[in-house]
C-alpha positions as CSV (number, residue, x, y, z in Angstrom):
1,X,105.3,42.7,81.9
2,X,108.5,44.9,80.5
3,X,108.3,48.4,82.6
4,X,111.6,49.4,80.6
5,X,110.8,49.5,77.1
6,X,113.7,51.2,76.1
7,X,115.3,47.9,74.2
8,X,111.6,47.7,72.8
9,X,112.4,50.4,70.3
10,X,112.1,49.4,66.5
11,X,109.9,50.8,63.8
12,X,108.4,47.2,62.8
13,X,106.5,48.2,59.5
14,X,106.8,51.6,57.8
15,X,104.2,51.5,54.3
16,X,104.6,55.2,52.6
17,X,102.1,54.4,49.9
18,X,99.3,53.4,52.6
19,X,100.5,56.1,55.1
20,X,100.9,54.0,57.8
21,X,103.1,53.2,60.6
22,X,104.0,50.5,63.3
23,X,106.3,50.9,66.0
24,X,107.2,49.6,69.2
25,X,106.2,51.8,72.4
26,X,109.7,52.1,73.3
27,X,110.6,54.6,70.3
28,X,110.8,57.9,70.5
29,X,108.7,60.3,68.8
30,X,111.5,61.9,68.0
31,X,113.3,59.2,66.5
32,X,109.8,58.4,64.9
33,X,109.1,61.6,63.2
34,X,113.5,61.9,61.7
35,X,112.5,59.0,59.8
36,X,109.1,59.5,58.6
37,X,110.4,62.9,57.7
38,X,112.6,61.2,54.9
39,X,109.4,60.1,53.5
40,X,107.4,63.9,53.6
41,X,105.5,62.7,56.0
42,X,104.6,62.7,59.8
43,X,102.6,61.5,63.0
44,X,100.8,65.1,63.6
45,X,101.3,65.6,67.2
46,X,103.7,67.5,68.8
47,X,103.9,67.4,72.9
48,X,106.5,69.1,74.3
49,X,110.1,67.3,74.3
50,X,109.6,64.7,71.7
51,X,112.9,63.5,71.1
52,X,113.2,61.7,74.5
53,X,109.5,60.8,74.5
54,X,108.9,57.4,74.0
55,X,105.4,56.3,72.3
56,X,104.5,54.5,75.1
57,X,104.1,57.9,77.6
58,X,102.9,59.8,74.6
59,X,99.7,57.2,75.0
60,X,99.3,56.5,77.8
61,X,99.9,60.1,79.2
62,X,97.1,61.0,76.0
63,X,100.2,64.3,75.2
64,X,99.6,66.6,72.7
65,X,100.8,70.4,71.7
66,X,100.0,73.2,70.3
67,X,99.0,71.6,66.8
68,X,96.5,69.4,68.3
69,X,93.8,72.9,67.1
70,X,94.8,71.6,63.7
71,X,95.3,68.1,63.7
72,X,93.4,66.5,66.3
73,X,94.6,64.2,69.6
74,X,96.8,61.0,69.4
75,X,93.2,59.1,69.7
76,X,92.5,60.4,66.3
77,X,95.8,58.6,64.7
78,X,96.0,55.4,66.0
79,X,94.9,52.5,64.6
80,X,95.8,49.7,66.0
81,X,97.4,48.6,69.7
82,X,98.9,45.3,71.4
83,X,99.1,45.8,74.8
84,X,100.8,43.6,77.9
85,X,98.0,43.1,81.0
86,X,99.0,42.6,84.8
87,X,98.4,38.7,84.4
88,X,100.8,38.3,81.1
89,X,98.3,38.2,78.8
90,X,98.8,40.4,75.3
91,X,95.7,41.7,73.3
92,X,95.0,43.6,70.6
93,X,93.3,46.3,69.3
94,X,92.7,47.5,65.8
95,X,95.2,46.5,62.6
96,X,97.4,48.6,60.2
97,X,94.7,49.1,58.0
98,X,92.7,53.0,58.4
99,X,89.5,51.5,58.2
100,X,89.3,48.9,60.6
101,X,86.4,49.5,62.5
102,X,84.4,46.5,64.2
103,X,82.5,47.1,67.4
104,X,83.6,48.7,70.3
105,X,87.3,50.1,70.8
106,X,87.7,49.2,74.2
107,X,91.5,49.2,73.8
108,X,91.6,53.0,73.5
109,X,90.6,53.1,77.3
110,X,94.8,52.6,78.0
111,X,95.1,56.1,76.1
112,X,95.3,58.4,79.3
113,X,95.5,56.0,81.7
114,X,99.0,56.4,82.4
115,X,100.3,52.4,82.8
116,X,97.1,51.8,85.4
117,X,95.4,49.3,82.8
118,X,98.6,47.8,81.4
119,X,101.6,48.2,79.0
120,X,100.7,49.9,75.2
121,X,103.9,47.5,73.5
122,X,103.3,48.2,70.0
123,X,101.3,50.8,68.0
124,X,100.2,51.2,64.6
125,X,99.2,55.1,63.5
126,X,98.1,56.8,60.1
127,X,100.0,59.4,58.8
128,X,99.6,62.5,56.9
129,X,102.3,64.3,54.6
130,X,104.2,67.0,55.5
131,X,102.6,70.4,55.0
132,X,104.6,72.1,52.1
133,X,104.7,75.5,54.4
134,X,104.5,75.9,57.7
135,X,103.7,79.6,59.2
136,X,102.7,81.3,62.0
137,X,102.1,84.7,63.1
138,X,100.9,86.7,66.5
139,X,99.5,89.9,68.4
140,X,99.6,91.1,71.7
141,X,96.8,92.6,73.5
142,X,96.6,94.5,76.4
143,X,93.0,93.3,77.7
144,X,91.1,90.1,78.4
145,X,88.5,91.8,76.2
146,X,90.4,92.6,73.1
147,X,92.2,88.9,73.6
148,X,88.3,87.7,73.6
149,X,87.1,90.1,70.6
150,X,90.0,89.0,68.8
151,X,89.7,85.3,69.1
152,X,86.1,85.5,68.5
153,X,87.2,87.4,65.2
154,X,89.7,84.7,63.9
155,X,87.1,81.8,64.6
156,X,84.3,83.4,62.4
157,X,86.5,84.2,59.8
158,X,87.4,81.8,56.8
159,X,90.8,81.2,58.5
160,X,91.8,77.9,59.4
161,X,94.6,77.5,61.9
162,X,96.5,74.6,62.7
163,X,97.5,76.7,66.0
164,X,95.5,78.9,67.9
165,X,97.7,79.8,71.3
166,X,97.0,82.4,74.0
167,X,100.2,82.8,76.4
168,X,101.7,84.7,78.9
169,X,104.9,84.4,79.5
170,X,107.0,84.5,83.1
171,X,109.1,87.5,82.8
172,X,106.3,89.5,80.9
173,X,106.7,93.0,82.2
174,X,103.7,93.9,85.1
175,X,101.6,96.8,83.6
176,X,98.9,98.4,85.0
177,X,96.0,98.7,83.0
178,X,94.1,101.7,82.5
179,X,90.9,100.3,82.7
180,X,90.2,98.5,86.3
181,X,87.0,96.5,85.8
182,X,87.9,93.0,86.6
183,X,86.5,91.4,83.5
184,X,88.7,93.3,81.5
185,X,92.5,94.5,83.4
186,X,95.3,92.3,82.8
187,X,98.4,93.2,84.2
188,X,100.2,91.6,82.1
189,X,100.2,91.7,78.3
190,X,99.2,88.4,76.5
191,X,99.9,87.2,73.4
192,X,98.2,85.0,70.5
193,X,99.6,82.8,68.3
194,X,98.3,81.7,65.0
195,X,100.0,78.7,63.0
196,X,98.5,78.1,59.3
197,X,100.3,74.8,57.6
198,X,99.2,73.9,53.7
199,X,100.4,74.6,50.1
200,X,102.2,77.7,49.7
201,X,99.2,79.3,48.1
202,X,97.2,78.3,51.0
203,X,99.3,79.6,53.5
204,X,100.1,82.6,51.6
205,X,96.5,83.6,51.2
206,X,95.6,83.0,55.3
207,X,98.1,85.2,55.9
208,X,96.9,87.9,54.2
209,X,93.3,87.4,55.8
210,X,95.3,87.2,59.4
211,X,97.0,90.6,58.8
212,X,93.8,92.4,58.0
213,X,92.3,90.7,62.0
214,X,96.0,92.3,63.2
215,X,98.3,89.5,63.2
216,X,100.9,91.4,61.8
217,X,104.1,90.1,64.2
218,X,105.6,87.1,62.9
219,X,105.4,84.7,65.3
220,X,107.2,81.4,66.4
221,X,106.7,78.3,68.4
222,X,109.3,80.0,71.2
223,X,106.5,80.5,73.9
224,X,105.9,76.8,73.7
225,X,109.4,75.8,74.2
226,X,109.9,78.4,77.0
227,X,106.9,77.3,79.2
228,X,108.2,73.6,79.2
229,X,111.7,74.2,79.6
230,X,110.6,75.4,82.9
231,X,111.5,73.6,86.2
232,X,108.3,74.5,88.1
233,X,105.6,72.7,88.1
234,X,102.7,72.6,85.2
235,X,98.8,72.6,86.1
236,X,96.4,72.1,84.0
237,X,92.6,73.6,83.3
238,X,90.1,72.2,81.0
239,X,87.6,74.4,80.3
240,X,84.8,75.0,77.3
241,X,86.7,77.3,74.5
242,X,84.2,79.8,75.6
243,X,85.0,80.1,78.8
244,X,88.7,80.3,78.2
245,X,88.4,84.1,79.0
246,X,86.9,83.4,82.7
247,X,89.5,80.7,83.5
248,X,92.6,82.9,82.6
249,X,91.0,85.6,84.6
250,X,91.4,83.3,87.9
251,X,95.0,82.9,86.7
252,X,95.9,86.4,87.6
253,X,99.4,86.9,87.0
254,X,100.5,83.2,86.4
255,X,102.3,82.4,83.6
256,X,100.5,80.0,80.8
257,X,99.8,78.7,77.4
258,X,96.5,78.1,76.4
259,X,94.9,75.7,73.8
260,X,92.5,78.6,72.7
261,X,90.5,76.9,70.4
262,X,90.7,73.5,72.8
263,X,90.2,75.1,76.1
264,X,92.3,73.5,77.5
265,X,95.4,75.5,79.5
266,X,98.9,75.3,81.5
267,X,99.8,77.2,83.9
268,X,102.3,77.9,86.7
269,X,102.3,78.7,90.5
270,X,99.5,77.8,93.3
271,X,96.5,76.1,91.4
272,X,93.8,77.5,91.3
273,X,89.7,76.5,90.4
274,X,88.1,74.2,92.2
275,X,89.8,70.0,92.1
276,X,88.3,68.1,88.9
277,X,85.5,65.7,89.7
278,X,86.9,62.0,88.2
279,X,84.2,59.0,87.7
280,X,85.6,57.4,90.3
281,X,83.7,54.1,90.6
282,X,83.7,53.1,86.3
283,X,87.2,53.5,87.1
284,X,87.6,51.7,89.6
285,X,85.3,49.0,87.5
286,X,87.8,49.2,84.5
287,X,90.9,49.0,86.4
288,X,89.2,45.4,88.3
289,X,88.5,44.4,84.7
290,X,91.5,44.6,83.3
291,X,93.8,44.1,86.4
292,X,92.1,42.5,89.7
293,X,94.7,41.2,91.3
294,X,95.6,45.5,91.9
295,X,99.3,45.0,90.6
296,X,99.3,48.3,88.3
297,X,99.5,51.6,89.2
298,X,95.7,52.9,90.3
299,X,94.1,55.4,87.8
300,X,95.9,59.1,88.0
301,X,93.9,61.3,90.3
């Protein structure tokens, strides 16, 4: 089984007309989305650092950004896999057709799984086109409250964001807050981010609705690239959307970005919550399944 894909990196079949795309896993998405781009279209997912990585990692580390509030996970795009096991054996899962569907789609168990199952060689995704605007716009608030109050106001509304971050960044200046109960001070002040993507009309009108909630700031994707371009390390929180409020209050000061409308956050500095509880023994099930002799990676803890 190849573990260096990087001579593995064609685009096999590109079909504009049917939206669809195959590639093999050693292509960047970089690379990927330059040329679907000539076309007005795009894979929509956007993890951090795209142009060096390679489809491969993208699946089998399940990545995503801040557009996956919009636009979904890399589960939701792919349609077809052929995959390398321990023993030498290739299978496949799916086609390059949309609707393919024909019992169970065991093969999206390598999605995550981080190489522990075997190698994801070639992938085949739908597309979308490319929105004709893209725009996004923020407010800072000075209160886990008001950052509450204020997502709670956006996701009633009639808006409909492709991005929905809540960061705070490293060198955000310490403030003490007026108000000292603990489910409300923030020393820090934090910031939201909304992204709408659509026909100019479209965009144009969410806008207008987002100014009147007080996202007034015109905003940017530069909180994004700041967090990753940092050396430290990145934890991660899953958490239900509505208790984002309760995990970013065990943060403290730490730096993060938060999927708001996800739950799901990164953050750095000492971790913090109690250690995720993994089903340990269907792992351990799937993993003999699909490689019993043990010669792959176990299952990321």
């Amino acid at each position: 089984m190849p573990t260096d894909l990087s001579s593995h990196g064609r685009i096999l079949e590109l079909t504009p007309a049917d939206m669809t795309v195959t590639v093999e896993s050693g292509l960047t998405l970089g690379a990927l989305q330059q040329e679907l781009a000539t076309h007005r279209q795009w894979l929509p997912i956007d993890p951090p650092n795209a142009d060096a990585l390679t489809i491969h990692d993208l699946l089998a580390r399940d990545l995503s950004g801040p557009r996956r509030f919009g636009y979904g996970t890399i589960r939701e795009h792919l349609i077809g896999m052929k995959i390398a096991l321990a023993d030498g054996r290739v299978i496949k899962s799916g086609g390059k057709v949309v609707k393919n569907v024909a019992g169970y789609d065991l093969a999206k168990l390598f999605i995550g799984a981080r190489g522990s199952l075997g190698a994801i060689v070639e992938a085949t995704f739908k597309l979308r086109p490319l929105p004709e605007v893209e725009r996004m716009v923020g407010r800072q608030v000075e209160s886990l409250d008001e950052m509450k109050e204020s997502l709670r106001a956006v996701l009633s509304s009639e808006l409909t964001p492709v991005i929905l971050d809540v960061q705070r960044s490293a060198d955000s200046h310490v403030r003490a807050n007026m108000d000292e109960r603990a489910d409300s001070a923030v020393r820090a002040p934090i910031g939201i981010v909304l992204g709408f993507a659509g026909t100019r009309a479209e965009v144009e009108w969410q806008l207008a609705l987002a100014a009147k909630l007080g996202f007034q700031i015109k905003a940017s994707l530069e909180h994004e690239t700041k967090f990753w371009n940092d050396t430290a390390p990145a934890h991660r929180l899953s958490v239900l959307p509505s208790r984002l409020t309760e995990a970013i209050t065990m943060l403290g000061d730490r730096p993060f970005v938060a999927r708001a409308g996800n739950g799901t956050i990164y953050y750095r500095g000492a971790r913090v919550g109690p250690a995720a509880t993994m089903p340990v023994e269907l792992m351990r099930g799937v993993k003999a399944a699909y490689d019993p002799k043990n010669l792959l990676p176990e299952f990321p803890s």
